[in-house]
C-alpha positions in Angstrom: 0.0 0.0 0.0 1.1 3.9 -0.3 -0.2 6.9 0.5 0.6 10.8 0.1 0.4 12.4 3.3 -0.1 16.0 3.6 3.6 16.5 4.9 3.5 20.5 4.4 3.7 20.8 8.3 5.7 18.3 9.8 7.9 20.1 12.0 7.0 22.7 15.0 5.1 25.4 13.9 6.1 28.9 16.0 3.4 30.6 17.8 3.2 33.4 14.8 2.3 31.9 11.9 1.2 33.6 9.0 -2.1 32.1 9.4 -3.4 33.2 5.4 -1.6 30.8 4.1 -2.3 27.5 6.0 -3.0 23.5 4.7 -5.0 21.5 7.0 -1.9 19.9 8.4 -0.6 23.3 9.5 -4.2 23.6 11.2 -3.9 19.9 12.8 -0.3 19.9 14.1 -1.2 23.6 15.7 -4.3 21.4 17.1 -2.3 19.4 18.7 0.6 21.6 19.9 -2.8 23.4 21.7 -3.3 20.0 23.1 0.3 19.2 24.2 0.2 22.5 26.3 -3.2 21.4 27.8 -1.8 18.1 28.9 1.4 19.2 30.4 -0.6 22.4 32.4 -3.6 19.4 33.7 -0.4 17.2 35.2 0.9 19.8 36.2 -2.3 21.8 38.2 -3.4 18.4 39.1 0.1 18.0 41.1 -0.1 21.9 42.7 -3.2 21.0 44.5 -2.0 17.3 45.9 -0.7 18.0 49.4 2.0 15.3 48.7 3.5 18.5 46.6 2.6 21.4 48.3 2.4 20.2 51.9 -1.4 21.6 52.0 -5.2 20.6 50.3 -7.3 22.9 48.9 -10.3 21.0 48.1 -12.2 23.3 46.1 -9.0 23.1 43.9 -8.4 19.2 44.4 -11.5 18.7 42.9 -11.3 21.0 39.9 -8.0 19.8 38.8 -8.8 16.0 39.8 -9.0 15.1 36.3 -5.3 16.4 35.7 -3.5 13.6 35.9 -5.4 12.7 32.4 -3.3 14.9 30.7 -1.2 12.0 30.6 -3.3 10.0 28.6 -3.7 12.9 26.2 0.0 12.4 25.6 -0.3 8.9 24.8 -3.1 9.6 21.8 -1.2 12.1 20.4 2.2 10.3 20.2 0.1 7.4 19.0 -0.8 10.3 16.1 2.2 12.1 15.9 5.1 9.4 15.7 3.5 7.3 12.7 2.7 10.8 11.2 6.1 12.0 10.9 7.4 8.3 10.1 4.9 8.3 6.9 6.4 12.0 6.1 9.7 10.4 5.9 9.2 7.6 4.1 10.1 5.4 7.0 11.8 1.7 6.3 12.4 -0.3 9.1 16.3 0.1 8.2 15.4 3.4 9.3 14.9 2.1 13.2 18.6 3.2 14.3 18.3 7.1 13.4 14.3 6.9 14.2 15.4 5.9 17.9 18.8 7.6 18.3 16.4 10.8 17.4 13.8 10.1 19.8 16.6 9.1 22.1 18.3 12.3 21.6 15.8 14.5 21.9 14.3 13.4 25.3 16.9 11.7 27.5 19.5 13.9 27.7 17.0 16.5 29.3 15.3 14.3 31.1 18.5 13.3 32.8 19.8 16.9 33.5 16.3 16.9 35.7 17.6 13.8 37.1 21.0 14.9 38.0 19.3 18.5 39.3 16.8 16.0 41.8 20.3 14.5 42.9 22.2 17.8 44.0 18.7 18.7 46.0 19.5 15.2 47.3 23.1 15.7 48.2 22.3 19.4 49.6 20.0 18.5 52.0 21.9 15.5 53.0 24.8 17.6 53.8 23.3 20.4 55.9 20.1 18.1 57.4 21.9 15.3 57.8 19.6 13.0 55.3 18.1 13.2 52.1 13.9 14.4 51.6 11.8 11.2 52.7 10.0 12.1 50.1 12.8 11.4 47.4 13.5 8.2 49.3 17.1 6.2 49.6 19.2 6.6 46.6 21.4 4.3 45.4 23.9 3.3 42.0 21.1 0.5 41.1 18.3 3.6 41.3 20.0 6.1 39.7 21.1 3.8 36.9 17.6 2.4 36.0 16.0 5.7 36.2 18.9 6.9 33.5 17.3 3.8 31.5 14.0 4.1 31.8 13.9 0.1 33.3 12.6 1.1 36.8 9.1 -1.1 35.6 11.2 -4.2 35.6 12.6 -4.1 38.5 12.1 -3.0 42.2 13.6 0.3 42.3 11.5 3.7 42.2 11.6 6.9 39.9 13.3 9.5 41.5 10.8 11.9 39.4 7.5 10.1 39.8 6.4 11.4 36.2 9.1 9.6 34.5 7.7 6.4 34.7 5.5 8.0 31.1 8.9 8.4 29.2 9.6 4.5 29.8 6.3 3.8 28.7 7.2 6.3 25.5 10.2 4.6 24.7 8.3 1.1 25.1 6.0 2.5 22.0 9.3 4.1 20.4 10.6 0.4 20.0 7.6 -1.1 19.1 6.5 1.3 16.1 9.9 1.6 15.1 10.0 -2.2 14.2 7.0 -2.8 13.5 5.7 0.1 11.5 5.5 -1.4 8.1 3.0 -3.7 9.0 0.9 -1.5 11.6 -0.3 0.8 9.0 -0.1 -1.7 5.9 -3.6 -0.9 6.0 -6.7 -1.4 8.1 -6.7 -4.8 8.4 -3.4 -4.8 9.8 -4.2 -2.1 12.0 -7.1 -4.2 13.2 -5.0 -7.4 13.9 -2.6 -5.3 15.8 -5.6 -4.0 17.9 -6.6 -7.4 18.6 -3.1 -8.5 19.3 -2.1 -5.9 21.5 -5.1 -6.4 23.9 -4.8 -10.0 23.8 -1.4 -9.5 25.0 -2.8 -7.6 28.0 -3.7 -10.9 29.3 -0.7 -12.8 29.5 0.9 -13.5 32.3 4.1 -11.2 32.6 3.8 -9.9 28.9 0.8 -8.2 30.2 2.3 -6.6 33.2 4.8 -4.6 31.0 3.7 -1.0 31.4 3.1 0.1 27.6 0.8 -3.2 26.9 -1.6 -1.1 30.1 -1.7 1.6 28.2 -1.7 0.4 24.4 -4.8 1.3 23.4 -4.7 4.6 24.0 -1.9 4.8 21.4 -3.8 2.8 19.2 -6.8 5.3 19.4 -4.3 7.9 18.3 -3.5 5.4 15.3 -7.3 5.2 13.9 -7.1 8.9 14.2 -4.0 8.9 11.7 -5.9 6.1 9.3 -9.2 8.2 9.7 -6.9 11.3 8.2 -5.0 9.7 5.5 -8.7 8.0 4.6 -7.9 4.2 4.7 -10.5 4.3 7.4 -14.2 5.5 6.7 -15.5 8.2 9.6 -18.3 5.3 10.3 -15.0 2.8 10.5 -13.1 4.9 12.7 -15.9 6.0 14.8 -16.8 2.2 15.4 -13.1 1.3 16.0 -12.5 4.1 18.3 -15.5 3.3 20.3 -14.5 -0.5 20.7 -10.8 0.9 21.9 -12.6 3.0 24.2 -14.7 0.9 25.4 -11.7 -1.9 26.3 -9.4 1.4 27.6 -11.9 2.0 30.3 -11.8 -1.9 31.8 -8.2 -1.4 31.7 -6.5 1.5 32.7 -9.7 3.3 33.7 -13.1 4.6 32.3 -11.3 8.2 32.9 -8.2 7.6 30.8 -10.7 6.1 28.4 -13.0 9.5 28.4 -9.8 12.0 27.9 -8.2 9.4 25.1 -11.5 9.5 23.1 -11.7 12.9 23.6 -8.5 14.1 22.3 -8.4 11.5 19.5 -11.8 13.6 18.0 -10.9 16.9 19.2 -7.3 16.3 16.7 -10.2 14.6 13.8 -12.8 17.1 14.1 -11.6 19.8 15.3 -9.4 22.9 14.5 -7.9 24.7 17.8 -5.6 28.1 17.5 -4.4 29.9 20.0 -0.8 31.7 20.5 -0.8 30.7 24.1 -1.6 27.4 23.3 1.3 26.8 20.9 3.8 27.9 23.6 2.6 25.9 25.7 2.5 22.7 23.6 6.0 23.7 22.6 7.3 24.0 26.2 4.9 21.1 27.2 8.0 18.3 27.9 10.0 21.2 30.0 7.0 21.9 32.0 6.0 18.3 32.2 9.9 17.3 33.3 10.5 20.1 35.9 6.9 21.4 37.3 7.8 18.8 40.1 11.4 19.8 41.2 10.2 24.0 40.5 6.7 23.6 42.6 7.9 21.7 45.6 10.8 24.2 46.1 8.6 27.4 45.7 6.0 26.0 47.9 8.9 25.3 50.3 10.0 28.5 50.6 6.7 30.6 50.5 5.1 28.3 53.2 7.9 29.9 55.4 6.9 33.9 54.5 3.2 33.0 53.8 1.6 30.7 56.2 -0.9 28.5 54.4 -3.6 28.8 57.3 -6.6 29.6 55.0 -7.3 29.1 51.0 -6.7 32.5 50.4 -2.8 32.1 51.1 -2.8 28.8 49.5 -3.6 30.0 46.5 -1.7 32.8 46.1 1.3 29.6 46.9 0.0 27.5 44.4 -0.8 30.7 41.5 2.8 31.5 42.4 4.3 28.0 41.6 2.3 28.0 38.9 3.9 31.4 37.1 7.7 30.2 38.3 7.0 26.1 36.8 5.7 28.3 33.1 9.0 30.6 33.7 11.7 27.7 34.6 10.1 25.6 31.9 10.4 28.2 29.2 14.0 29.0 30.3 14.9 25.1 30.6 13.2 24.5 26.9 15.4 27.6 25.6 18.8 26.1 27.5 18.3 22.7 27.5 15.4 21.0 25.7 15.7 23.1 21.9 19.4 22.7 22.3 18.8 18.8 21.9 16.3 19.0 19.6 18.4 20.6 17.0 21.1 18.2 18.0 19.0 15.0 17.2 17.7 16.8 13.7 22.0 16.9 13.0 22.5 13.7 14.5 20.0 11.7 12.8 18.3 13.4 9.9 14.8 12.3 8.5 14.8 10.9 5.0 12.8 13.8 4.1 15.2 16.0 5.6 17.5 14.7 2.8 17.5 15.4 -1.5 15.0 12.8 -2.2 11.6 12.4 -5.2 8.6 11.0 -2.9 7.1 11.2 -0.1 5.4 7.8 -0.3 5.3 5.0 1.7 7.2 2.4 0.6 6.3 -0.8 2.2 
């Protein structure tokens, strides 16, 4: 099979964009920068008003940002999109897998592990003038800082030393799988289907089905109908149907919420056109904010509890709006220092096929 995507808009668009001169992929991809940015800001509110973060519970605002932690799943539908977009922009080959993951690897470790190494001087600061490390970052150790630099924490019984990383092994799971397996995935909707049903059947083997990626497949798969649905191998009443099945199973397992907000986004990025400046910048800070909101919130909250006691909501919310401005400040700075740095490393590094003198954009299968 081949197909033509519409590969006009296949990189980051910047928040001004000369917007009388768009293509519908232009219009998608700023869709789903919109709903990068929302995802990152729900994790992110949804962890300012847990008192595991901020030492104190607002449940006014516990309950409005309960759904927050969804944002996660948002990310999982759109790389399930995004990743197999770009690939079929490329005219991706599985001989491709080595630059595909070196990229991916490229472009999200290194600054993942700069917010690992930052966790570990807070670590070995407060050891040296308290005497021990945060009980909250728990007992660290060569084993724990090693599989958290690999993403393996799932296989064994260590713990993330940034409780949100345990998404970016879970990425990397999906990164190996579609980087193999691409070819066959989106051969076409009947191979699609097949690797629906194989994926969830796998869900119910033993040990196969504990490894974290398999729990949350089908939320990546719902992002790949929403790819098929676009390029038009599958009919609206076909995607609609197939969407609703994957739903339906996402809700048994992880949850009905994940399954609500994974619907959701998939038909908000078919249906739907978002613009908004602010949106973009968030979306295109969204991995800074989603990597440091953590380590920047728990240290503002730290030291404002001590000038601003957190007695009644009113002063808890001024602690948590303030948070909130510093995590959208630091992340901006660390996506300008760190993150974009990497980015353009990886484009260097490991340039896609279309990134190089070539005649077609098709699939070549």
């Amino acid at each position: 099979m081949t197909t033509q995507p519409d590969c006009r808009a296949d990189r980051e668009l910047p928040a001004a964009t000369d917007r009388s001169d768009r293509s519908p992929a232009s219009d998608r991809l700023e869709t789903i920068d919109c709903l990068r940015g929302v995802a990152a800001l729900a994790v992110c509110c949804y962890h300012l008003t847990r008192s595991n973060l901020m030492t104190f519970d607002v449940p006014a605002l516990r309950w409005l940002f309960g759904w927050g932690a969804a944002g996660v799943d948002i990310f999982f539908v759109i790389s399930g999109f995004i990743i197999p977009y770009t690939m079929m922009c490329s005219a991706y080959r599985v001989s491709h897998f080595g630059a595909f993951f070196g990229r991916r690897l490229i472009r999200l470790a290194p600054p993942s592990w700069i917010q690992i190494a930052s966790m570990l001087a807070l670590f070995l600061a407060i050891s040296a003038t308290a005497g021990s490390g945060p009980a909250w970052m728990g007992a660290m150790s060569a084993s724990r800082i090693l599989h958290n630099l690999a993403y393996t924490v799932d296989f064994t019984r260590e713990t993330w030393i940034n409780p949100v990383f345990w998404t970016l092994a879970v990425e990397f799971q999906f990164y190996l799988l579609v980087g193999l397996a691409f070819p066959f995935v989106f051969a076409g909707k009947r191979a699609f289907v097949v690797t629906c049903v194989m994926l969830i059947l796998l869900r119910h083997v033993p040990v196969v089905g504990d490894l974290p990626f398999l729990k949350h497949a089908t939320l990546f798969l719902i992002g790949g109908a929403a790819l098929l649905h676009r390029q038009s191998v599958l009919t609206i009443r076909e995607y609609l149907i197939l969407v609703a099945i994957l739903t339906l199973v996402t809700a048994i397992r992880p949850g009905a919420v994940q399954a609500g907000f994974g619907c959701a986004t998939a038909l908000v990025i078919s249906f739907m056109t978002v613009r908004s400046r602010i949106g973009v910048f968030l979306g295109n800070i969204s991995y800074s904010l989603y990597l440091t909101h953590s380590l920047t919130a728990g240290l503002t909250a730290t030291v404002l509890t001590r000038v601003i006691a957190p007695t009644t909501a009113g002063p808890k919310m001024i602690i948590i709006a303030a948070a909130l401005a510093l995590v959208i400040i630091s992340s901006w700075l660390f996506y300008r220092i760190v993150e974009r740095p990497f980015i353009e490393l990886a484009k260097r590094t490991f340039p896609r096929p279309a990134e190089r003198p070539r005649r077609s954009v098709e699939l070549a299968f």
